[in-house]
C-alpha positions as CSV (number, residue, x, y, z in Angstrom):
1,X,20.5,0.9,17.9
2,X,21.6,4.6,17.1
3,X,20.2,5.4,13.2
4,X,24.1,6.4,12.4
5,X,25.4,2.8,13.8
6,X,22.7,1.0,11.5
7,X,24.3,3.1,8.7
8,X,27.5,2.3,9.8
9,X,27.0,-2.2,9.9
10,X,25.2,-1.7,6.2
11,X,27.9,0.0,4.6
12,X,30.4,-2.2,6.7
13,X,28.8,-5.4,5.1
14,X,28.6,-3.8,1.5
15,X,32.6,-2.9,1.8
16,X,33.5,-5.9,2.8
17,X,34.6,-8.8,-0.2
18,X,31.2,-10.7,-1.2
19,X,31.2,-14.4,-0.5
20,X,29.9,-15.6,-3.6
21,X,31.0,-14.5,-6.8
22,X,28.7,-12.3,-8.8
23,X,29.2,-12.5,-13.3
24,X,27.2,-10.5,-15.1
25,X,23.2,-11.3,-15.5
26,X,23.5,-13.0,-11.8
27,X,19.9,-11.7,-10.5
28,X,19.9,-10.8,-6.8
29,X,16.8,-10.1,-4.8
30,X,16.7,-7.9,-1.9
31,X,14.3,-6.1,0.2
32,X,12.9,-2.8,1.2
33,X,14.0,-2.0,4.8
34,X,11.1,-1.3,6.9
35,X,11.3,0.4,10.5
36,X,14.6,-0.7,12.2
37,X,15.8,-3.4,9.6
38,X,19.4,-3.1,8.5
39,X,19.3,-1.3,5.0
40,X,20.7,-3.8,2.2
41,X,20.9,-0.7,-0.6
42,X,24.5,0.4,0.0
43,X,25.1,-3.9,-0.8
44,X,23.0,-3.7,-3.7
45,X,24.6,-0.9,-5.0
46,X,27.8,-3.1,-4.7
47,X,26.0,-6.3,-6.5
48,X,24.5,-3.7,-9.2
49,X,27.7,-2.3,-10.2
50,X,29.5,-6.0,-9.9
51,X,27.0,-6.7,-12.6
52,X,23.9,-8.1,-10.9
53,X,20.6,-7.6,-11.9
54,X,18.1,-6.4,-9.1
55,X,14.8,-7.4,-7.9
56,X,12.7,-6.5,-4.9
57,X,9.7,-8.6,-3.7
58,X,6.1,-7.9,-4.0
59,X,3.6,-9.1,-1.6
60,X,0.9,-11.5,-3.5
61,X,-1.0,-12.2,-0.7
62,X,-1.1,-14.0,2.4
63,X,-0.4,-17.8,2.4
64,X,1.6,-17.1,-1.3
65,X,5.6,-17.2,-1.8
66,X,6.5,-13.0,-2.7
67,X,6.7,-12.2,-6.4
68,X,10.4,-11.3,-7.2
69,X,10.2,-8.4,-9.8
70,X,12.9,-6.5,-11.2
71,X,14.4,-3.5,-10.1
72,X,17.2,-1.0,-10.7
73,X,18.1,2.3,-8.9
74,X,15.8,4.7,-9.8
75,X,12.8,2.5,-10.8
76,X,9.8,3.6,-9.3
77,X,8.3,1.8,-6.4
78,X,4.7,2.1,-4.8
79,X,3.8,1.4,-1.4
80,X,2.2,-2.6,-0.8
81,X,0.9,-4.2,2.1
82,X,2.4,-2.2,5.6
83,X,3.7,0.8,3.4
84,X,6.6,-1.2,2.1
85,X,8.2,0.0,-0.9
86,X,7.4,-2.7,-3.6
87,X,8.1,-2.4,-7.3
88,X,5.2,-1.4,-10.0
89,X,2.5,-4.2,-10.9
90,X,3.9,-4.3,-14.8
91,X,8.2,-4.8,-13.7
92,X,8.6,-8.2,-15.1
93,X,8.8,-11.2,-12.6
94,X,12.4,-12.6,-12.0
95,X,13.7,-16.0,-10.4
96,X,16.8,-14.6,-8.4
97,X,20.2,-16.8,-8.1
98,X,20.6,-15.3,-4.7
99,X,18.4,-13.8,-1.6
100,X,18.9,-11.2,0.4
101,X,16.7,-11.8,3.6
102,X,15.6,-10.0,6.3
103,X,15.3,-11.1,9.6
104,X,14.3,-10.6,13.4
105,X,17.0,-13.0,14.9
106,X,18.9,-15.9,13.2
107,X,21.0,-18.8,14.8
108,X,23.9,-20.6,14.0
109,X,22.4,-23.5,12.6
110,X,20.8,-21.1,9.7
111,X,17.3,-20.3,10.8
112,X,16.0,-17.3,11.5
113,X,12.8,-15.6,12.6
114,X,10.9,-13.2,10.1
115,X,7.7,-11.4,10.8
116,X,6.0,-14.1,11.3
117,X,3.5,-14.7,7.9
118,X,6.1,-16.8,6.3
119,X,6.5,-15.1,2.9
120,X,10.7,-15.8,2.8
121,X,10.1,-19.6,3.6
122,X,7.7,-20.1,1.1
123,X,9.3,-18.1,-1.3
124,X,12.9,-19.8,-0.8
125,X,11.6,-23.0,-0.6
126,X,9.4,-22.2,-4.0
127,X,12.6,-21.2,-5.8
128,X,14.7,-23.9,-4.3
129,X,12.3,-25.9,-6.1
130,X,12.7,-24.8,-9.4
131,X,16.9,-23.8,-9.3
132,X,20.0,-23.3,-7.4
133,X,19.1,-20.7,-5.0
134,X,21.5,-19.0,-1.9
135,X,19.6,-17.6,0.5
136,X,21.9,-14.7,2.8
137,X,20.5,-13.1,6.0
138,X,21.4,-9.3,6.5
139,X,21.4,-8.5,10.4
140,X,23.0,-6.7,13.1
141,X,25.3,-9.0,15.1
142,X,22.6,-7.8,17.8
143,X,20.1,-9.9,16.4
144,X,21.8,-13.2,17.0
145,X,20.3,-15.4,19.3
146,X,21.2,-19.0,20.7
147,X,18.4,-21.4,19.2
148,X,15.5,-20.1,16.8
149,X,12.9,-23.0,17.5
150,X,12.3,-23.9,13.9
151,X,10.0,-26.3,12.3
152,X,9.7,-27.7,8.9
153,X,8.5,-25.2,7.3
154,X,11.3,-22.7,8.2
155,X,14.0,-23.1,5.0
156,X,17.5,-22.3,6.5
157,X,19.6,-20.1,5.1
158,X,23.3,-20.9,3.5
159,X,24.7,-17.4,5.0
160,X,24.4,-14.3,7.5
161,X,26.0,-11.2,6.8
162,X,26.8,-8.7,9.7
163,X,28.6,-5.9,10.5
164,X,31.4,-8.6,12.2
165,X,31.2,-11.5,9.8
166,X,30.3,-13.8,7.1
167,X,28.7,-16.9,8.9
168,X,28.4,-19.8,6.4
169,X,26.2,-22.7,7.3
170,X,26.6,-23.9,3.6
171,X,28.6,-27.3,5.4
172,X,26.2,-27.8,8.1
């Protein structure tokens, strides 16, 4: 997909009315685009200025859930594991209310396909654990596919934003 049409779906998905309802101190996780991923900062912009606090995740290591720290715009960030833009070591570690998740393909039964190390499921399932926790896909409509072959240790996720909907699998 053309760089300008994956500008166009994220700011098409950040204009459009958020399904959940965001009051002030709400903390919102979301993720540092790598490569080809749709970008989720024009929608945190959106959340930020609704009245959400940010965080980004930090890689631990492998086989542990990501460490949510917080973040706001101009916060610096250093490169973790694969160059992705992480916050600093000392930003204080957050619990987030809500998820933003990216994804290689998703389903619409809720799962979806990451990279493959299983950070999100461990980390959603982790939270889900200790709170109420909404966990929202960001793709391309692209990236849907017919059956991702979860198992159990996939978590599913209550929502997909694209650039041509709001899929809810909150009843499912």
């Amino acid at each position: 997909m053309p760089a300008a049409e994956r500008a166009a779906a994220a700011e098409t998905i950040a204009a459009r009315a958020f399904p959940l309802t965001i009051v002030p101190g709400t903390i919102v996780s979301g993720y540092s685009a790598m490569k080809t991923e749709i970008n989720p900062i024009p929608l945190l912009r959106k959340l930020s200025q609704a009245g959400a606090s940010l965080a980004l995740p930090a890689i631990a290591s492998r086989g542990k859930p990501l460490i949510m720290r917080a973040w706001s715009f101009g916060a610096p960030l250093k490169a973790g594991q694969w160059g992705i833009r992480e916050p600093v070591p000392d930003a204080a570690e957050v619990f987030p209310d809500i998820l933003i998740v990216p994804l290689a393909c998703f389903d619409r039964t809720g799962h979806r396909i990451g990279y493959g190390a299983g950070y999100y499921d461990m980390t959603i399932r982790g939270l889900r654990n200790r709170k109420k926790v909404v966990a929202i896909g960001v793709a391309f409509a692209a990236q849907e596919i017919a059956k991702v072959p979860a198992t159990t240790r996939d978590e599913r996720l209550d929502l997909v934003l694209t650039e041509r909907e709001i899929i809810d699998f909150r009843g499912l």
